[in-house]
C-alpha positions in Angstrom: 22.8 112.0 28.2 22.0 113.5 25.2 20.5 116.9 26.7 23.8 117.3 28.5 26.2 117.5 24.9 27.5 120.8 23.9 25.4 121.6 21.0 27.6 124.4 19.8 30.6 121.4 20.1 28.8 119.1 18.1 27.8 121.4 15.5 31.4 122.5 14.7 32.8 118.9 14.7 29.7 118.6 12.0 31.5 121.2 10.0 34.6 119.6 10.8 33.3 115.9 9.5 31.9 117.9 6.6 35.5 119.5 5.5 36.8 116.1 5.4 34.4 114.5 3.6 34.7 117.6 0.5 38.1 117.1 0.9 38.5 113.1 0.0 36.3 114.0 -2.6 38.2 116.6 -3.9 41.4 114.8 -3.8 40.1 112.7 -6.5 39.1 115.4 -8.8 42.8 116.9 -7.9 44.3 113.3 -9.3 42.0 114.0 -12.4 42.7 117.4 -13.0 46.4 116.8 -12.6 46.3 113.3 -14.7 44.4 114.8 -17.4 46.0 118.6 -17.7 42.5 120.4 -17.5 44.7 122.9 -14.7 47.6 123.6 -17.1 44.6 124.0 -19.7 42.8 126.3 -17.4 46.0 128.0 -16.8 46.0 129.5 -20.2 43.1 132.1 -19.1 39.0 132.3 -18.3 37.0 129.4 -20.3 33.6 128.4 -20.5 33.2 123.9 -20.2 33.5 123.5 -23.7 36.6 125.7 -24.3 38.3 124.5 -21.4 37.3 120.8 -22.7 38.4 121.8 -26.1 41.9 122.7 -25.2 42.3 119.6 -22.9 41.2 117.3 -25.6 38.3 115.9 -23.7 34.7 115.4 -23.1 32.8 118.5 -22.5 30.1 116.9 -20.1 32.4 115.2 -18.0 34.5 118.6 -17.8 31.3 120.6 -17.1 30.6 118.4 -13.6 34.2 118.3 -12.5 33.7 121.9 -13.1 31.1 121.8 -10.7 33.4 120.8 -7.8 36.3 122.7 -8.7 34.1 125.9 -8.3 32.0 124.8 -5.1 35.3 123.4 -3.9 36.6 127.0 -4.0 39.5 126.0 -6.5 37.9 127.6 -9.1 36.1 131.1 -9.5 32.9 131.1 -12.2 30.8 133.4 -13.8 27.6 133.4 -13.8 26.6 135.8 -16.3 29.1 134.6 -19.1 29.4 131.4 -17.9 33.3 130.9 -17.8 35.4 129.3 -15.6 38.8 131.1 -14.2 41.6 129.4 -12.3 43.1 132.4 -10.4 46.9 132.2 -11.2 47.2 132.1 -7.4 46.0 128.9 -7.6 47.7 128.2 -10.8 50.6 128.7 -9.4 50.0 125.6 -6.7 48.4 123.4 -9.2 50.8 123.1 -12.0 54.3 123.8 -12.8 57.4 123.0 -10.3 55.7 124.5 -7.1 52.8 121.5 -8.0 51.3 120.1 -5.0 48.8 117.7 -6.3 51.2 115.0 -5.6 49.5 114.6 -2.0 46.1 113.9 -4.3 47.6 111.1 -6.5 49.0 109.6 -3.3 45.5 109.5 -1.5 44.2 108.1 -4.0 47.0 104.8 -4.0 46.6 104.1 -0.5 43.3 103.6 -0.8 44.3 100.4 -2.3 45.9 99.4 0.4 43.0 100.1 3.3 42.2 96.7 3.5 45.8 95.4 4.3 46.0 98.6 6.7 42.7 97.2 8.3 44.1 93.7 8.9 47.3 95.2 10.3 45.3 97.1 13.1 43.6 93.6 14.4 46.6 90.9 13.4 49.9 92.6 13.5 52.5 93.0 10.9 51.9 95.7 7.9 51.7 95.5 4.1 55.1 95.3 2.4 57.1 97.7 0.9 56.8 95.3 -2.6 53.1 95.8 -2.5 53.6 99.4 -2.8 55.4 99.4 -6.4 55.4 100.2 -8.9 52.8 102.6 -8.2 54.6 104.0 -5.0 57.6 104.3 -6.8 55.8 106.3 -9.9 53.9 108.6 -6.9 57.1 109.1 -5.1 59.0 110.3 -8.0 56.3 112.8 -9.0 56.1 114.7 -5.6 59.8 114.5 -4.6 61.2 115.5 -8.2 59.1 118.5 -7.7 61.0 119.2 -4.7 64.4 118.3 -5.1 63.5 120.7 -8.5 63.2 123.5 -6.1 65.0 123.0 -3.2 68.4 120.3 -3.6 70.7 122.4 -5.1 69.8 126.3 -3.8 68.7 125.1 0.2 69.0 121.5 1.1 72.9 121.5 0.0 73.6 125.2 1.0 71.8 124.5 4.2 75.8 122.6 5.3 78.3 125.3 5.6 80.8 124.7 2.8 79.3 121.9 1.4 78.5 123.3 -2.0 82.4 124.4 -2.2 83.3 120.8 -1.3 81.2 119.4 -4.0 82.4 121.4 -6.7 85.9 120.2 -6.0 85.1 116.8 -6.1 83.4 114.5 -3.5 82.9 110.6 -3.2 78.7 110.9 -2.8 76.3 108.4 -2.1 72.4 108.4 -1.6 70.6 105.9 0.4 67.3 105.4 -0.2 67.3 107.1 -3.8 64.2 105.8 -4.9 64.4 106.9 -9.1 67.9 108.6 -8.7 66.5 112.5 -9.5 68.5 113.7 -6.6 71.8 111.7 -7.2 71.2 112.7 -11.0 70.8 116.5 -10.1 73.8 117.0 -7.8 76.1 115.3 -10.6 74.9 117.4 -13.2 76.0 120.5 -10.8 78.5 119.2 -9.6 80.5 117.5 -12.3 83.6 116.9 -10.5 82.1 114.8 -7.9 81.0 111.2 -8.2 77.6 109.7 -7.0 76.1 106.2 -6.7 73.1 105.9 -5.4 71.4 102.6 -3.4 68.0 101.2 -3.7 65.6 98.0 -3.0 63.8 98.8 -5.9 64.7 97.4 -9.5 62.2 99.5 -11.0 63.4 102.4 -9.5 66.9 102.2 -9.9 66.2 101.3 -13.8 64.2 104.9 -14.1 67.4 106.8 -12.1 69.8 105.0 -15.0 67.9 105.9 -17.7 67.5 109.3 -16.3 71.6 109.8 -15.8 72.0 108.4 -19.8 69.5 110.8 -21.1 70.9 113.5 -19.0 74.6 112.1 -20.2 75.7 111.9 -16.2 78.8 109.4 -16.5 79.3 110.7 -12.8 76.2 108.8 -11.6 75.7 105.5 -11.0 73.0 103.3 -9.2 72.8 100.1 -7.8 69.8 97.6 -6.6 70.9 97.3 -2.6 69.5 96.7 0.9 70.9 99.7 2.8 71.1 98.0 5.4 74.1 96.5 3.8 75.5 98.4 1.2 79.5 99.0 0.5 81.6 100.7 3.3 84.5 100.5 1.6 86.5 102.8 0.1 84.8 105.5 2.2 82.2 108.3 1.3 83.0 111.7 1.5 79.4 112.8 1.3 76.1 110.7 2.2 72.9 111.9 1.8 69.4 110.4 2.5 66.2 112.2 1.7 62.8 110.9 3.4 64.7 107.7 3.7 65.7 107.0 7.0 62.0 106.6 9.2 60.1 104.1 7.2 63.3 101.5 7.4 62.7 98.3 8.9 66.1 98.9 11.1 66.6 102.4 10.9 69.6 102.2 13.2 71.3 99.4 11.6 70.9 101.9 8.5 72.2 105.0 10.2 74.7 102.9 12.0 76.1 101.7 8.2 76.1 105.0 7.1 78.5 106.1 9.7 80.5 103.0 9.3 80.7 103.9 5.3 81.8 108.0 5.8 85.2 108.8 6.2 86.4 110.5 9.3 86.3 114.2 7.9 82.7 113.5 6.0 79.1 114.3 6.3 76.1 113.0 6.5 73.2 114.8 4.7 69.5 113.6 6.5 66.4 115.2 5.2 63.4 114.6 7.4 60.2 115.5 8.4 60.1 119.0 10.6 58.2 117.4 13.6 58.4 116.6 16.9 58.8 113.1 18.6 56.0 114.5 21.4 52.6 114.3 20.1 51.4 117.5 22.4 53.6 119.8 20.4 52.4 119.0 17.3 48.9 119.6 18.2 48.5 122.5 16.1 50.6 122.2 13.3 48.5 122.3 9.8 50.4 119.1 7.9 50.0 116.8 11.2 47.0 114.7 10.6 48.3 114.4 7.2 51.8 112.9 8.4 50.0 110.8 11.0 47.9 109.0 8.3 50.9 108.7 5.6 52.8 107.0 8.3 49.8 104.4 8.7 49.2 103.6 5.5 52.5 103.5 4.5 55.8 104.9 5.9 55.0 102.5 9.5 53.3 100.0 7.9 56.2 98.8 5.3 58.3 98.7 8.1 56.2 96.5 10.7 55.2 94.0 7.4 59.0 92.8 8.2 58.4 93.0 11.9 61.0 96.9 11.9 61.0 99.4 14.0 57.8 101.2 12.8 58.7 104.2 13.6 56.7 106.3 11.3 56.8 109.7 9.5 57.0 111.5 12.5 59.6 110.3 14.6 60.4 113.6 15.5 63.7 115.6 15.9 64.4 114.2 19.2 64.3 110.5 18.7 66.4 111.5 15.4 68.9 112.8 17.1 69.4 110.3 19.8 69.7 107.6 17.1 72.0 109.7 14.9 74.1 110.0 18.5 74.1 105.9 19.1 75.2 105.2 15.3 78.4 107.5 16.5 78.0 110.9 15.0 79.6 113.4 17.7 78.1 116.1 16.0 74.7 116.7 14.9 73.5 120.4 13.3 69.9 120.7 12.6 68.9 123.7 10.0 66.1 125.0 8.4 65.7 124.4 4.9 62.6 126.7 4.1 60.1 124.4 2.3 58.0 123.8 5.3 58.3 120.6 5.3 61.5 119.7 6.3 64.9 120.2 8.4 68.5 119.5 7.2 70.2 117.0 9.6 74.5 117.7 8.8 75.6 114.7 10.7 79.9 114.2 11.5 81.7 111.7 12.8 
């Protein structure tokens, strides 16, 4: 059987198996790199091992071999003749500061934790639980979504609803469900002072960080409070009710959406971020960040939901599914846009 293979096939899925592997790899000298701020140090200009070590405060040996995969890794560019290292401020510019995208690394690295729950999923049922996600998942959440909400809440995600900003600015009732440590809630009421937010969690330790983050930022226009969304307060209505990445790794997503509509008053809206995807796995053959959502949504985003025996239905439920739910919880009208960060679309959702 053998002498019948494509050889040329088999080579190139070599290369493929290859890629992978230096990727995993380099994912964890990403999470290093980031952790330890040898990219902000190597932002500064060309170094040789020991400067670069020297400005990062660490151990020049260790920073010599991590080095070594930086450069073969093509993340780095190295001289051979004066021996320095240079991180091209192309790369800076994705490695550090708020366009940072080593948050994917960091969360590689905590679901490896989890493979062996995963593993028994596959052959018993059920999932691993949402609770044996945090507090790690809460502190790898926070880092990659305040880097986003950073750049995007305020000038597209909001804007992307016609009039919404306007709205806001004259004063809204607001809630977020879902809002993990509160940076979004915490961000529209700084720019929006004359509108009110509270935003709902599961997680204690999450909502303590969003508090602590509206005293700091002296938001008395934010509050947040520890709640299953499948339950949370429909009365007096919300004017405005936003969920960010919240909605697909529910365990009853449309008990969720189906409360949100119950809690929005008659001329409100309903904010949904979600992944930009399609519920047909054939069209999103192709697309770059598709393996990558596939695999977050079985190690986590399916998998917290089927630990309580949910819906599972993953990171990439896809804009068709979405909208036929969004149509059973009773919104009449459902306007999808494009938010521009590549990952995403804006769902503006009305009764």
């Amino acid at each position: 059987m053998a002498a019948n293979l494509d050889q040329q096939k088999r080579r190139t899925f070599r290369h493929t198996l290859a890629g992978i592997n230096n990727g995993g790899m380099l994912n964890l000298m990403l999470k290093i790199g980031d952790d330890l701020g040898l990219f902000d140090a190597a932002a500064q200009g060309p170094a040789s091992s020991q400067q670069l070590a020297e400005r990062a405060g660490l151990q020049e040996r260790y920073v010599r071999e991590w080095l070594g995969a930086m450069v073969t890794g093509g993340i780095f560019e190295y001289d051979a003749d004066t021996l320095t290292y240079t991180l091209p401020p192309e790369h800076a510019g994705l490695l550090t500061g708020i366009d940072n995208v080593t948050a994917f690394a960091h969360r590689t690295v905590l679901f490896t934790k989890h493979l062996p729950g995963v593993t028994e999923a596959f052959k018993n049922g059920g999932g691993v639980p949402y609770t044996a996600f945090r507090p790690d998942f809460t502190t790898f959440q926070n880092l990659g979504s305040r880097r986003r909400h950073d750049r995007f809440l305020i000038n597209n995600y909001l804007p992307a609803v016609p009039g919404l900003t306007e709205r806001l600015s004259q004063g809204l009732r607001a809630c977020d469900v879902g809002c993990g440590t509160g940076h979004a809630a915490n961000l529209m009421a700084q720019a929006f002072p004359a509108s009110t937010f509270v935003g709902y969690d599961i997680g204690q330790d999450a909502i303590e960080s969003a508090r602590d983050e509206a005293q700091a930022g002296g938001l008395n226009n934010a509050s947040f409070e520890v709640q299953d969304v499948r339950h949370f307060p429909t009365e007096p209505k919300f004017d405005l009710i936003t969920a960010f990445d919240a909605i697909h790794d529910q365990v009853d997503p449309q008990g969720v959406l189906n409360q949100i509509r119950d809690a929005l008053s008659p001329d409100g809206t309903f904010l949904m971020l979600d992944i930009r995807a399609s519920s047909d796995l054939a069209d999103n053959i192709g697309m770059s960040v598709a393996p990558a959502l596939y695999s977050v949504s079985v190690m986590h985003c399916m998998t917290v939901s089927l630990a309580h025996d949910g819906a599972g239905l993953g990171t990439v439920w896809g804009e068709q599914l979405a909208r036929r739910m969004l149509a059973e919880a009773g919104f009449s009208r459902v306007e999808v846009a494009d938010p521009h960060d590549q990952m995403n679309l804006v769902y503006a959702c009305h009764p």
